[in-house]
N, CA and C of each residue as an Amber inpcrd file, in Angstrom:
protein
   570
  57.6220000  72.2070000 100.8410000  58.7610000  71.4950000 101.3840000
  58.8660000  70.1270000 100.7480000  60.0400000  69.7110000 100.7240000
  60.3260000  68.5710000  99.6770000  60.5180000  67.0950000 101.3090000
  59.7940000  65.7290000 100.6370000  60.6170000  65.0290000 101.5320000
  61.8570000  64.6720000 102.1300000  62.3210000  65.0520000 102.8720000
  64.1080000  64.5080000 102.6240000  64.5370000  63.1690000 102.7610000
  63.7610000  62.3680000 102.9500000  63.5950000  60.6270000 102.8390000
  63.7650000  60.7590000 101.3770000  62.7390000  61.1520000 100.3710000
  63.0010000  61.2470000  99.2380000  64.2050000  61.6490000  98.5570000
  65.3900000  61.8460000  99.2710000  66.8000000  62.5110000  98.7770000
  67.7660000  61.6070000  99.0970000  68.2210000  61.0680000  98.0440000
  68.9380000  60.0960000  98.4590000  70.6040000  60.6740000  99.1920000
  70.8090000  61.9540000  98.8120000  71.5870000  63.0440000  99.5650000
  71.4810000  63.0160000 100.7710000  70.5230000  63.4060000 101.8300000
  70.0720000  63.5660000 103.1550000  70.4090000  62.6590000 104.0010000
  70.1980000  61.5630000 103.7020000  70.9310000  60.5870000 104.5790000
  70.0340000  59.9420000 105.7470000  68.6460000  60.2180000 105.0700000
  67.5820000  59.7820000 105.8290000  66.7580000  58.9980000 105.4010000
  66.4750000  57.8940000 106.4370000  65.9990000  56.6990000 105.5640000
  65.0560000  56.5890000 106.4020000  63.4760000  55.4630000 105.6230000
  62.4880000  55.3240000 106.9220000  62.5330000  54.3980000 107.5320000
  62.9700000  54.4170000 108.1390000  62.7400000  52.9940000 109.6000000
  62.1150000  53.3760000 110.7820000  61.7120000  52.7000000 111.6350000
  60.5610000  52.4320000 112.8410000  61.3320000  53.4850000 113.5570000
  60.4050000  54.4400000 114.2700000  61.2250000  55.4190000 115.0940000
  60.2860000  55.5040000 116.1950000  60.1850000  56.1740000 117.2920000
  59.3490000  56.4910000 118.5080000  59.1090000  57.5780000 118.0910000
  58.3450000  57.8870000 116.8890000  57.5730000  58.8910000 117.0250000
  55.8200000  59.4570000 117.7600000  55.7950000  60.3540000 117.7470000
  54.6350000  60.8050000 118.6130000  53.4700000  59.5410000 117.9600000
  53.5430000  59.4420000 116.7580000  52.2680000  58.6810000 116.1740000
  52.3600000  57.1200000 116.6940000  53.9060000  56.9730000 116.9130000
  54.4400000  55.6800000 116.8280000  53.8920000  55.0740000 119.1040000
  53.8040000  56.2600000 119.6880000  53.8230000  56.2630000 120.7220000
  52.1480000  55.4560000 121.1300000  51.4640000  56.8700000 119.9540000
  49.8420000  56.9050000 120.5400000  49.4790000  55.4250000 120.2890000
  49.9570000  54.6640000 119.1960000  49.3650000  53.4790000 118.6520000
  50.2360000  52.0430000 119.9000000  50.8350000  52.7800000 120.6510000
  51.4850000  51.6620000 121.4850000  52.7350000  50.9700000 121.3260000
  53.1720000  51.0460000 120.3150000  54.3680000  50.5520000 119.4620000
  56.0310000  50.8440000 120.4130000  56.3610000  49.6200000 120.6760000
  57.4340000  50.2060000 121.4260000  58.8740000  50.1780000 120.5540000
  59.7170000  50.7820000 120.4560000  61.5060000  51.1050000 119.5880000
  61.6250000  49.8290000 120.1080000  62.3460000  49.3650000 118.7620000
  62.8490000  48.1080000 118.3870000  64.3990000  48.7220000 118.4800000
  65.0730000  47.4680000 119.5520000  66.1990000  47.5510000 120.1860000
  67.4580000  46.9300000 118.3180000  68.8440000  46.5280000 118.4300000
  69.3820000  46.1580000 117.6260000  68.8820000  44.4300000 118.5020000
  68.7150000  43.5710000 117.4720000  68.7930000  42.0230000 117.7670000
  69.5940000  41.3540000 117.4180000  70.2670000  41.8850000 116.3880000
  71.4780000  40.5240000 115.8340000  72.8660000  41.2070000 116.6320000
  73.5340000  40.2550000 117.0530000  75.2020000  40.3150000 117.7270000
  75.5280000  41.0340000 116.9590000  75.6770000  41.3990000 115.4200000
  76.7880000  42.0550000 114.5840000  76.3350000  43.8450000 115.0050000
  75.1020000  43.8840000 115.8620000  74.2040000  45.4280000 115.9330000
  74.8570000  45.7870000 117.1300000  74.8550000  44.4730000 118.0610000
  75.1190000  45.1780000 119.5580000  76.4710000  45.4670000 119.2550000
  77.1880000  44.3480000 119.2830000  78.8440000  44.8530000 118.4710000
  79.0630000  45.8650000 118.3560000  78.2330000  46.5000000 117.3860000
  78.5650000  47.7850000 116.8090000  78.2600000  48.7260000 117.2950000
  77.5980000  48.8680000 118.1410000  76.9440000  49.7450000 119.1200000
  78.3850000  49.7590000 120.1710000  78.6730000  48.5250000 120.9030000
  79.2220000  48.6360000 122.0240000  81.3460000  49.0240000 121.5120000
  81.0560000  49.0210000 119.9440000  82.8410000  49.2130000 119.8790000
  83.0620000  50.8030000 119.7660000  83.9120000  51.1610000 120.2630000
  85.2300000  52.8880000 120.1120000  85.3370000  52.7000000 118.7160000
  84.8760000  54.2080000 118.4720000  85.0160000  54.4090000 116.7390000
  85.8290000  55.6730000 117.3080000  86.5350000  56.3200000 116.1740000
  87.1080000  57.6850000 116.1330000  85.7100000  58.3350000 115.2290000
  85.7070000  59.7440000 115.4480000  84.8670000  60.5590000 114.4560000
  85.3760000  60.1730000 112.9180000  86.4220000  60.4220000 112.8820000
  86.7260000  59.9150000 111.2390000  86.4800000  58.5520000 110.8690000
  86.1640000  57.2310000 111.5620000  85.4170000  56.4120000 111.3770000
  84.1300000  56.6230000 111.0950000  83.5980000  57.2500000 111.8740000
  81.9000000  57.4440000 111.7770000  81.7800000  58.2280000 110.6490000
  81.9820000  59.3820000 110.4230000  82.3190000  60.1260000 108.7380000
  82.4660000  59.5590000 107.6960000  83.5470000  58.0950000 107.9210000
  83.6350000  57.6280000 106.7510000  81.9730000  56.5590000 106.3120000
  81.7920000  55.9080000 107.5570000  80.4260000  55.4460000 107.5840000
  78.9200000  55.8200000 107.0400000  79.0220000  57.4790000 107.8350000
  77.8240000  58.1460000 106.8500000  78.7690000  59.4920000 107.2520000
  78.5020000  60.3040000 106.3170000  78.9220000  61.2980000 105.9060000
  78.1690000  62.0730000 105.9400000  78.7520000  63.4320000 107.5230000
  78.3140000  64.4380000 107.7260000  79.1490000  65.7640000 107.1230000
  77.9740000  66.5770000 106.5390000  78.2280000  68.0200000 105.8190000
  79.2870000  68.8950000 106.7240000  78.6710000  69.0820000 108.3170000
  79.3910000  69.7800000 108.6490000  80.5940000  69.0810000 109.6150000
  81.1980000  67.6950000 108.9430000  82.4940000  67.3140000 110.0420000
  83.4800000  67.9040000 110.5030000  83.8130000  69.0650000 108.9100000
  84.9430000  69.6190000 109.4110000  84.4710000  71.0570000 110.6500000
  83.4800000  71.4520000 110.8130000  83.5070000  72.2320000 111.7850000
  83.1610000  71.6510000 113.3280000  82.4550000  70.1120000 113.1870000
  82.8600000  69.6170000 114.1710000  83.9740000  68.9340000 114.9990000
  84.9100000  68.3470000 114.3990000  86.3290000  68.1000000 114.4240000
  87.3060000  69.7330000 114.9630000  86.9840000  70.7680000 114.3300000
  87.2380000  71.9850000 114.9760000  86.5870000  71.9800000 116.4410000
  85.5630000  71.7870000 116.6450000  84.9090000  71.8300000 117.7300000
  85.6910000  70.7480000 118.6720000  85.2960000  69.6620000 118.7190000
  86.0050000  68.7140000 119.4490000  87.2060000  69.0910000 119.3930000
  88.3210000  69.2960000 118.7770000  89.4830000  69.8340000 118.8140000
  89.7630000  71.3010000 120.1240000  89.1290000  72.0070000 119.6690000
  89.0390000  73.0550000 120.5110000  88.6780000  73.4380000 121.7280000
  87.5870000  72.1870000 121.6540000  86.4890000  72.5520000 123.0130000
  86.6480000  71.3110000 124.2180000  87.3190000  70.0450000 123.6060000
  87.3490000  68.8410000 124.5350000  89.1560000  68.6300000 124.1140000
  89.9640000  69.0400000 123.0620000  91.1730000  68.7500000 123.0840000
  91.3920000  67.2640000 122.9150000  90.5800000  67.2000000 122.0270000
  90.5240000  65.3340000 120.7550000  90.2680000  65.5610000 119.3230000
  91.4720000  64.6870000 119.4960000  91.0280000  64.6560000 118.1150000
  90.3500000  63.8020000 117.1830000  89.6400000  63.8500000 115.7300000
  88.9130000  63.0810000 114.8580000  89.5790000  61.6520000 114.7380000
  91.1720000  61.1780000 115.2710000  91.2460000  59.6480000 115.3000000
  91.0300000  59.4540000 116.5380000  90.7470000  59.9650000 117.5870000
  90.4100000  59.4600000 119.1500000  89.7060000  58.5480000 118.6030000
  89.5040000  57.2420000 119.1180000  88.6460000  56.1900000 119.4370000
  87.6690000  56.5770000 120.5810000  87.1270000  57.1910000 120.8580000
  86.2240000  57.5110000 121.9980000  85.2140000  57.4450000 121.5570000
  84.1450000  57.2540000 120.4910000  82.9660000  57.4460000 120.0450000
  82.0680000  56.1180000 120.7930000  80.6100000  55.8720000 121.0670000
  80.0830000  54.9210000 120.6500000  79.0350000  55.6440000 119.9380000
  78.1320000  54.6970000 119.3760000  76.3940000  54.9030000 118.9960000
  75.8600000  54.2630000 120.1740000  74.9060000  55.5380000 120.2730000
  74.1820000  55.1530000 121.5990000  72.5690000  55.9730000 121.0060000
  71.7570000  54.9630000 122.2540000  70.5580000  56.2910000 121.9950000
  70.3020000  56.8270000 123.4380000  70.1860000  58.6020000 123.2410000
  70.7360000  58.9790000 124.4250000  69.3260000  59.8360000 124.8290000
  68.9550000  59.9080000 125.8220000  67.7540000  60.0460000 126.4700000
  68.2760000  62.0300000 126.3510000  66.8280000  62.3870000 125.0220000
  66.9180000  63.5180000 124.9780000  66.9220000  64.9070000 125.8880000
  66.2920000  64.7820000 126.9930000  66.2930000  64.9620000 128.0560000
  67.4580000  65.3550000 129.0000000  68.5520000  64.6320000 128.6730000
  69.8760000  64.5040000 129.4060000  71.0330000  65.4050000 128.3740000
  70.4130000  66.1120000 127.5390000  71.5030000  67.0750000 126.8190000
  71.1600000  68.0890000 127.0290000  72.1420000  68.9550000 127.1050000
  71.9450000  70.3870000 127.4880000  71.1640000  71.4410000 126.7390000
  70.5560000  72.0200000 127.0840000  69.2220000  72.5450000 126.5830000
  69.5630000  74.0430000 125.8430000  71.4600000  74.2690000 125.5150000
  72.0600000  75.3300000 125.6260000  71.7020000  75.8740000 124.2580000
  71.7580000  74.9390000 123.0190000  70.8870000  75.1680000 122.1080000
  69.8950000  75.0570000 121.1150000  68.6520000  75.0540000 122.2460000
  67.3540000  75.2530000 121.6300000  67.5620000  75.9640000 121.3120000
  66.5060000  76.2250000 119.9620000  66.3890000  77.5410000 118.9710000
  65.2660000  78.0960000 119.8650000  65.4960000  79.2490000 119.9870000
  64.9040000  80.5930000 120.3020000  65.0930000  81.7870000 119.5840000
  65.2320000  81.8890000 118.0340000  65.1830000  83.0730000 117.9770000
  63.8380000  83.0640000 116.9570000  63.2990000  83.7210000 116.9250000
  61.9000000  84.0320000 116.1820000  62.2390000  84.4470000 114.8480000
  62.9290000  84.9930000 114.7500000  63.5500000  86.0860000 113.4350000
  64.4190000  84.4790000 112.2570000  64.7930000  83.5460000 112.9670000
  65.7240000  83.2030000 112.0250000  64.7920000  81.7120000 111.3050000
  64.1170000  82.5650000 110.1210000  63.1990000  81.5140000 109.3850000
  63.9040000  80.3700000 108.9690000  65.2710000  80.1940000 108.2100000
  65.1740000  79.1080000 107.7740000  66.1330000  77.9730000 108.9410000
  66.4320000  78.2860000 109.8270000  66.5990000  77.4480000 110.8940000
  64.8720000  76.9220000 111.6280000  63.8600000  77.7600000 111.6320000
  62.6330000  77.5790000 112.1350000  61.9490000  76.0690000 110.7770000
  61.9950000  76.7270000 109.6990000  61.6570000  75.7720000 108.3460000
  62.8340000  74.1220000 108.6180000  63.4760000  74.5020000 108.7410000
  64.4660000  73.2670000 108.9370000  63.9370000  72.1910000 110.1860000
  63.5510000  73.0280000 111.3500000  63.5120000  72.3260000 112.3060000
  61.9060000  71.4510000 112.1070000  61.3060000  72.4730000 111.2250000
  59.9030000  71.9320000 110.8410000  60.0270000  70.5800000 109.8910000
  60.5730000  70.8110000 109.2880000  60.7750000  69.5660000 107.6560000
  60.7800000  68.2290000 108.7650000  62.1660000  68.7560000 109.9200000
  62.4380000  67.1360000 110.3520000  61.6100000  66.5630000 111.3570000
  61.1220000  67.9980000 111.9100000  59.7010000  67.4050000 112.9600000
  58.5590000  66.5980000 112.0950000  58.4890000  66.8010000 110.8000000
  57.5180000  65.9120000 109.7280000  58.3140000  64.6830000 109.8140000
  59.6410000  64.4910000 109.5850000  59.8770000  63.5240000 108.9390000
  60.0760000  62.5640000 110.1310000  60.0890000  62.9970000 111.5510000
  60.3870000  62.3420000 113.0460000  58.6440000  61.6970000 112.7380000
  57.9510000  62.5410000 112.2300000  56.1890000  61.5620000 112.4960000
  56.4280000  60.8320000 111.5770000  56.6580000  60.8470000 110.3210000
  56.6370000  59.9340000 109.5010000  57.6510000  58.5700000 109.4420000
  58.1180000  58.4540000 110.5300000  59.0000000  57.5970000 111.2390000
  60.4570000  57.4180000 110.2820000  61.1700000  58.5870000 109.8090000
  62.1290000  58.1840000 109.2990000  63.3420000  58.5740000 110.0900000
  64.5130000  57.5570000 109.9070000  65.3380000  57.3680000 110.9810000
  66.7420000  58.6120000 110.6910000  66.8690000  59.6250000 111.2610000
  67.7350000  60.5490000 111.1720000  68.9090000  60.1380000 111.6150000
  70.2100000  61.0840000 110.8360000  71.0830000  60.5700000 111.0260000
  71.9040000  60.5780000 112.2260000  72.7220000  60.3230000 112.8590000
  73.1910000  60.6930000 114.8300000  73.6880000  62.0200000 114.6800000
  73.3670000  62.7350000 115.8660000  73.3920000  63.7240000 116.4400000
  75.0500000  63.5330000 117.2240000  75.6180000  64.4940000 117.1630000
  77.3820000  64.3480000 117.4520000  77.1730000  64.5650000 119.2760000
  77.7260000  64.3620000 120.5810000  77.5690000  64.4180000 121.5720000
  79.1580000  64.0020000 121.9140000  78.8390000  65.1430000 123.7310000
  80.1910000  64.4180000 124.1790000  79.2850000  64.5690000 125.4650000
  79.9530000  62.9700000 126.0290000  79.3490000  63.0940000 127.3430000
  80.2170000  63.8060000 128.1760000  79.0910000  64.6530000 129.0950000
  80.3470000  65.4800000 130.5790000  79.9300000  64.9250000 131.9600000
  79.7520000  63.8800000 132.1120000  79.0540000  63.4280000 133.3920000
  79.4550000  64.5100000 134.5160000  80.4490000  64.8920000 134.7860000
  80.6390000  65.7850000 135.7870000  80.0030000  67.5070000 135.7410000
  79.1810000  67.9210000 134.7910000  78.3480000  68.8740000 134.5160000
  78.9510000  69.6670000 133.5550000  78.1100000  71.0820000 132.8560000
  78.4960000  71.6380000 131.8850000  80.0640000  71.8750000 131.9610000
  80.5140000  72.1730000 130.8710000  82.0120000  72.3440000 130.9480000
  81.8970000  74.0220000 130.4080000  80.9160000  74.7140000 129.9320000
  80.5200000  75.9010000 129.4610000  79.8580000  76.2690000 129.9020000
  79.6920000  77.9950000 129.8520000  78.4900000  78.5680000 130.4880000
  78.2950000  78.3900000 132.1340000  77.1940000  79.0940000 132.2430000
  76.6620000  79.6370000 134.0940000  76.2810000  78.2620000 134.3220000
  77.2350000  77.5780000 134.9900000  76.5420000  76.0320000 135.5940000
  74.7310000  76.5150000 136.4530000  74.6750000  77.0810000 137.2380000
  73.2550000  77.5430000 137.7720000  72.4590000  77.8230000 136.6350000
  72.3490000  78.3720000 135.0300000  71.6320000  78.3740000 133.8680000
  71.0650000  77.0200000 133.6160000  69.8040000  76.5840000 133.9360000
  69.4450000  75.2290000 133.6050000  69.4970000  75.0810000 132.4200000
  69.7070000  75.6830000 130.9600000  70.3520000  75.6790000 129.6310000
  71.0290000  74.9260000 129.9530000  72.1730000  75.3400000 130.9280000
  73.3520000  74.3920000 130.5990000  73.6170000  73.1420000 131.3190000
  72.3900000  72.9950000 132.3200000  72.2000000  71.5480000 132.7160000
  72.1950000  69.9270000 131.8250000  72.7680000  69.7640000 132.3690000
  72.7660000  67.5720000 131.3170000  74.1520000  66.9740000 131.1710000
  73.9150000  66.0430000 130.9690000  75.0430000  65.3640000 130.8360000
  75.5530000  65.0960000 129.4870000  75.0900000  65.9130000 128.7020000
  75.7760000  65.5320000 126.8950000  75.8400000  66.7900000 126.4520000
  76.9100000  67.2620000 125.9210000  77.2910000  68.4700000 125.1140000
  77.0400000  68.1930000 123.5590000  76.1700000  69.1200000 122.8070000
  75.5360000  68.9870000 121.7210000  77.0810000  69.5030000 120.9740000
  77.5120000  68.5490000 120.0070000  78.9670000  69.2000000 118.7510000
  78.2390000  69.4780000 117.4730000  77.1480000  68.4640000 116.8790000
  77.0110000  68.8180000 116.1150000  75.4390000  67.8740000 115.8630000
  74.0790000  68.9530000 115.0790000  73.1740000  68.4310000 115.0920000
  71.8540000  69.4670000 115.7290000  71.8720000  70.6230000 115.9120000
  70.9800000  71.6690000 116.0680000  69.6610000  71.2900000 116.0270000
  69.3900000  71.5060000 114.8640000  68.0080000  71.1230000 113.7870000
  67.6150000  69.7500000 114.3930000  68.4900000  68.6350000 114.1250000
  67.6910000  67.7490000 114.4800000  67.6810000  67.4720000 116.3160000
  68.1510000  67.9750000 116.7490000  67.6860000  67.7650000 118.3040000
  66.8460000  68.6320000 118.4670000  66.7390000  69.7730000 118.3440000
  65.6330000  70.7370000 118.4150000  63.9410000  70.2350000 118.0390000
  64.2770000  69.1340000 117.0230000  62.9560000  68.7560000 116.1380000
  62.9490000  67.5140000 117.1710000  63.5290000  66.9460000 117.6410000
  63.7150000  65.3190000 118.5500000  62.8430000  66.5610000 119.7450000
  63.6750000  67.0680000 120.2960000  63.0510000  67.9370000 121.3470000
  61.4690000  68.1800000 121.5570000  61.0960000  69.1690000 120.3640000
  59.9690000  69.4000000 120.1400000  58.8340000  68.5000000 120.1760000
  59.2350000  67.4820000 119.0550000  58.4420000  66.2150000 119.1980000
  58.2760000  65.7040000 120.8860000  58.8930000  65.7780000 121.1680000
  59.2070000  64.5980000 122.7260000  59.3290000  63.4780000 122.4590000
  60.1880000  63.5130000 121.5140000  61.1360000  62.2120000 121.3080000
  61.6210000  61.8500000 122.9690000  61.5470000  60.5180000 123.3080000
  62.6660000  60.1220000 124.7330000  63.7660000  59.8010000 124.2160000
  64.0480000  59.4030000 123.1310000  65.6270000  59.2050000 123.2560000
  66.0130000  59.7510000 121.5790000  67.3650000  59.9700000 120.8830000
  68.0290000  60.5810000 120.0470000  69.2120000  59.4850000 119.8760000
  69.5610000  59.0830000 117.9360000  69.9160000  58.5400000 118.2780000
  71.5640000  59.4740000 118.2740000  72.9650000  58.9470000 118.8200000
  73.7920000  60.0110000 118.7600000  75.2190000  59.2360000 118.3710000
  76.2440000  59.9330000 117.9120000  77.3720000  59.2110000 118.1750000
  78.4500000  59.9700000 119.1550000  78.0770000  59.3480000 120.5650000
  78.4580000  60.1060000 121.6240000  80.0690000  59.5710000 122.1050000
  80.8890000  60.7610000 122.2170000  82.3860000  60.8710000 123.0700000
  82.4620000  60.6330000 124.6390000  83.0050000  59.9120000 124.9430000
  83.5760000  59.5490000 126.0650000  85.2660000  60.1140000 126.1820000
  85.5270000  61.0920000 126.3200000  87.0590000  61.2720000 126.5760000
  87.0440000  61.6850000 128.3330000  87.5830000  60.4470000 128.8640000
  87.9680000  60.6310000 130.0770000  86.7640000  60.3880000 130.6630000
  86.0610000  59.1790000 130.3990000  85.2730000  58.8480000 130.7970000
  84.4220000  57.7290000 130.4780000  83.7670000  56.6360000 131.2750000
  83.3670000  55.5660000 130.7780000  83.8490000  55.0500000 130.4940000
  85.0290000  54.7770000 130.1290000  86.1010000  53.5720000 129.5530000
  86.6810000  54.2610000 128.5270000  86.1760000  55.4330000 127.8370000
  86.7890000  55.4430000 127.0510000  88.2580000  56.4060000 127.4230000
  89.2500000  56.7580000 126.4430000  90.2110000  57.2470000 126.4420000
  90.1730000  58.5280000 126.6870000  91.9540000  58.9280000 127.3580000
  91.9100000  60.6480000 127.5680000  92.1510000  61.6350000 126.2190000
  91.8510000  62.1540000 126.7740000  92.1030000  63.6890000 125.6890000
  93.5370000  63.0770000 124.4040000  93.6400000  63.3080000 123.3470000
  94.9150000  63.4070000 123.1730000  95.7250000  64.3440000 122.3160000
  94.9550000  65.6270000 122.1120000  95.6670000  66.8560000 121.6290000
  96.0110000  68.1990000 123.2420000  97.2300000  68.8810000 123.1440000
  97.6770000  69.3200000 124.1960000  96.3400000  70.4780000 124.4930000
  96.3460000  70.2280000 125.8420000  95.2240000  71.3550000 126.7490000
  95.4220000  72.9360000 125.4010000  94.8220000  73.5730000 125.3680000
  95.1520000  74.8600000 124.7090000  94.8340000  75.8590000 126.3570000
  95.5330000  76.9580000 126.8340000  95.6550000  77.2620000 127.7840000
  94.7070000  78.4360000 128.0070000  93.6980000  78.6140000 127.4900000
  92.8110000  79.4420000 127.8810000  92.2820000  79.2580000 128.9930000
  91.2870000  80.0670000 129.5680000  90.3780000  79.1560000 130.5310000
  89.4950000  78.8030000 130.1270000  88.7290000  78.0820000 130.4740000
  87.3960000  77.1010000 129.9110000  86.6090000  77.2090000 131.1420000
């Protein structure tokens, strides 16, 4: 397996992370300190802001997703960066299948690269404070308050590790301050 820190492609760089190693030695996550960090943390981005920022492979099937599944679209301003207590996302997909090696190899590379403290890129989220919006609400799978859009591999590897928090660029539509929906309901049921 190749480093993916070493790729200037990947989009992974090393900075201080709460990893398991980072835990045992006492070391606590270094918050943002300068105003221009919190700023940026606390302003509404649209997804196509954040894309243009760092550039994810699979946007266009997340933009389908959000489109489809929350009825927003990629200029909604609803985004922040947050780090979101791994714990509190829905557990709908952990990998469980035994058979599918190179999703298993994938999730491995980044569980190395979570010890070796390099800082992965955000994990896509929409918050549902009011509970799953999918699936058997009684399925504790589908228990939490953040719907995973895009980012498998690396929450799975955040997971595994026992990472406490992930960092994410999480949706607020119709919620928290941020803005409503603004592509029309599609009339299925949900």
């Amino acid at each position: 397996m190749t480093d993916p820190a070493g790729d200037p492609r990947s989009g992974l760089r090393p900075v201080l992370s709460l990893s398991e190693d980072r835990r045992r030695r006492g070391q606590a996550l270094v918050y943002p300190t300068t105003l221009h960090a919190v700023e940026d943390m606390a302003a509404w981005w649209s997804l196509d802001d954040l894309n243009a920022e760092v550039p994810d492979q699979h946007h266009d099937s997340t933009v389908d997703n959000l489109a489809s599944s929350f009825d927003a679209s990629d200029d909604l301003r609803c985004f922040h960066k947050e780090h979101v207590r791994v714990a509190e996302i829905q557990r709908w997909q952990l990998h469980d299948d035994p058979d599918a090696f190179e999703s298993i190899a994938k999730i491995e590379e980044i569980r190395g690269a979570i010890r070796r403290g390099v800082r992965l890129p955000a994990v896509v989220l929409v918050h549902t404070p009011s509970g799953p919006r999918f699936g058997d609400a009684d399925n504790p799978r589908y228990l939490g308050a953040y719907h995973l859009l895009e980012g498998m591999h690396r929450y799975n590897a955040a997971y595994q590790e026992q990472e406490s928090t992930i960092y994410a660029w999480v949706a607020h539509i119709g919620c928290c301050g941020g803005p409503d929906a603004d592509l029309e309901a599609e009339t299925d049921a949900r």
